[in-house]
C-alpha positions, 0 to 999 in steps of 0.5 A: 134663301137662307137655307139655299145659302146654308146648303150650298155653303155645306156642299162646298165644304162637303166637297173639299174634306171629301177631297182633302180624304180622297187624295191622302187615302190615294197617297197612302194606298200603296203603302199597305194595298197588295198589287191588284188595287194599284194597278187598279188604281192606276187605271182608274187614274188613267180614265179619269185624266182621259175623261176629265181632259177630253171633256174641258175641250168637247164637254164645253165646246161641242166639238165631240173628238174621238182623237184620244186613243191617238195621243194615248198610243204615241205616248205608249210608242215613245215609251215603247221605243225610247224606253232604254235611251232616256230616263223615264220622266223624260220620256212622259214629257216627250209623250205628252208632247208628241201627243200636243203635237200631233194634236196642234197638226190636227186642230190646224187641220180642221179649222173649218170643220164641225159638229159630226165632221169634227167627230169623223174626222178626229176619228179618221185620223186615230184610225189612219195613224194606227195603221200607219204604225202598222205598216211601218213595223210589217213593211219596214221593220219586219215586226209587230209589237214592242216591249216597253221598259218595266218600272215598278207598279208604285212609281208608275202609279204616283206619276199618275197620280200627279199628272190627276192632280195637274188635270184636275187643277187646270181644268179647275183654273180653265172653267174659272176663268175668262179662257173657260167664259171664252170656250162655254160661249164657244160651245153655246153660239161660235157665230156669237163669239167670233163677233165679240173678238174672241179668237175662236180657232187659237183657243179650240186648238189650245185647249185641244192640244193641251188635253192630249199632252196629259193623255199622251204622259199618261199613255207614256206611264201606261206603257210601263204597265204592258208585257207588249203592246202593239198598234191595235192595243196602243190605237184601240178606239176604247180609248176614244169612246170610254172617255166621252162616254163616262162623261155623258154618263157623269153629266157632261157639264160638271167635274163632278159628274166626269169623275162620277162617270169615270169611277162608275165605269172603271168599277163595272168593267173591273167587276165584269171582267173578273166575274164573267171574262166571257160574257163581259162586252156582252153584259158591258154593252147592253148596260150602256145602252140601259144607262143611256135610256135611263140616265140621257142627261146623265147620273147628276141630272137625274139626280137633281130632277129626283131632287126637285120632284121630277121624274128620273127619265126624260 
């Protein structure tokens, strides 16, 4: 009993310094880092918030969601279209809100709507309103793409650095309070928590929408990034799978395990791509599939059977 006290006592601290050195090196890394590894950066930063806010909704709820690239491509719109009008820190909040908003008219809409439903349904909709932007721009405006406004590749990358910091602090605060108590009993039994007088639908809808604020402010700071997007770039569905599948990989039940699956993936495809760029989904996808034999409760479970003696798989 005591060591158990001792060790999770030094985990605790381990954790904190491990932070306390993981974000003044991210601070500081544009001060001497040549371009490559902010940008980099940034795109790690942009998967870890995609990863961390889409699983405090689907990783506790249930509710499996592949709406993300739909957030993610109106923030780059906004961006992309209001670029020149407004100043750029607007432009994130207007970004994160048209993506809360379309959220908030999506989670109305699938009230009654579960399990694999939920996870077709929210994948209808972010294939519907890409090709809705498409044939706005061809039938309409009688061109394809835009051309986001440029700012400069250490403002873009601070911006989400703080808008990581927000993600992890809330998702932080949610899990430790009655709202996350709420969502895990959500998650484990609805029927259950309807009966005990938790507002079943406001919270799923709450936390749906507050996800897809960060992600659509972090499309917005994205699109800074882009020479060009258009609506296959800015919809893509990568953006809806990678972040539930670098949680999975992670271990969907801890923060631990998210940003674990985030840094492990941005990693690989950073290597795939640069090392075999004509091979790369080829090699991608077969690792998928390895790590999803091999790892089926995730990286942090894995390891905690090894820990306790069990074997690796299941």
């Amino acid at each position: 009993m005591i060591w158990m006290k001792i060790t999770k006592a030094f985990s605790k601290r381990f954790f904190t310094i491990a932070l306390f050195l993981a974000a003044t090196g991210a601070a500081t890394l544009p001060q001497y880092a040549p371009d490559y590894y902010i940008l980099f950066f940034s795109s790690l930063f942009m998967y870890l918030i995609s990863t961390i806010s889409w699983a405090t909704f689907s990783g506790t709820t249930g509710y499996i969601s592949l709406a993300s690239a739909a957030f993610f491509g109106i923030g780059m719109y906004i961006t992309a279209i209001l670029g020149e009008k407004l100043p750029f820190p607007l432009l994130i909040l207007i970004g994160g809100f048209g993506g809360l908003l379309f959220a908030l008219l999506a989670g109305f809409a699938s009230l009654r709507i579960r399990g694999i439903y939920f996870a077709i349904f929210t994948l209808g909709l972010s294939e519907a309103l890409k090709h809705l932007v498409n044939w706005w721009e061809t039938t309409v405006e009688h061109t394809v793409g835009r051309w986001p406004i440029s700012v400069d590749h250490m403002t873009s990358y601070y911006i989400l650095l703080m808008i990581l910091a927000v993600t992890l602090a809330s998702c932080r605060l949610v899990r430790n309070s009655k709202f996350g108590l709420a969502l895990k009993s959500i998650g484990q039994e609805e029927e259950a928590a309807v009966h005990i007088g938790i507002n079943v639908n406001a919270l799923k809808i709450l936390t749906f929408a507050a996800g897809a604020f960060l992600i659509g402010a972090t499309g917005a700071t994205i699109a800074t990034q882009k020479g060009y997007i258009d609506s296959s770039s800015a919809f893509d569905m990568f953006y809806s799978f990678m972040p539930a599948l670098m949680a999975l990989f992670g271990g969907i039940g801890t923060i631990s395990g998210w940003i674990l699956g985030s840094v492990f993936f941005s990693i690989m495809m950073e290597l795939l791509q640069t090392r075999f760029p004509y091979y790369y989904m080829l090699i991608f996808g077969g690792a998928v599939v390895v790590i999803i034999l091999f790892f089926p409760s995730g990286l942090l479970g894995a390891v905690e059977k090894w820990r306790k003696g069990g074997e690796w798989t299941e």
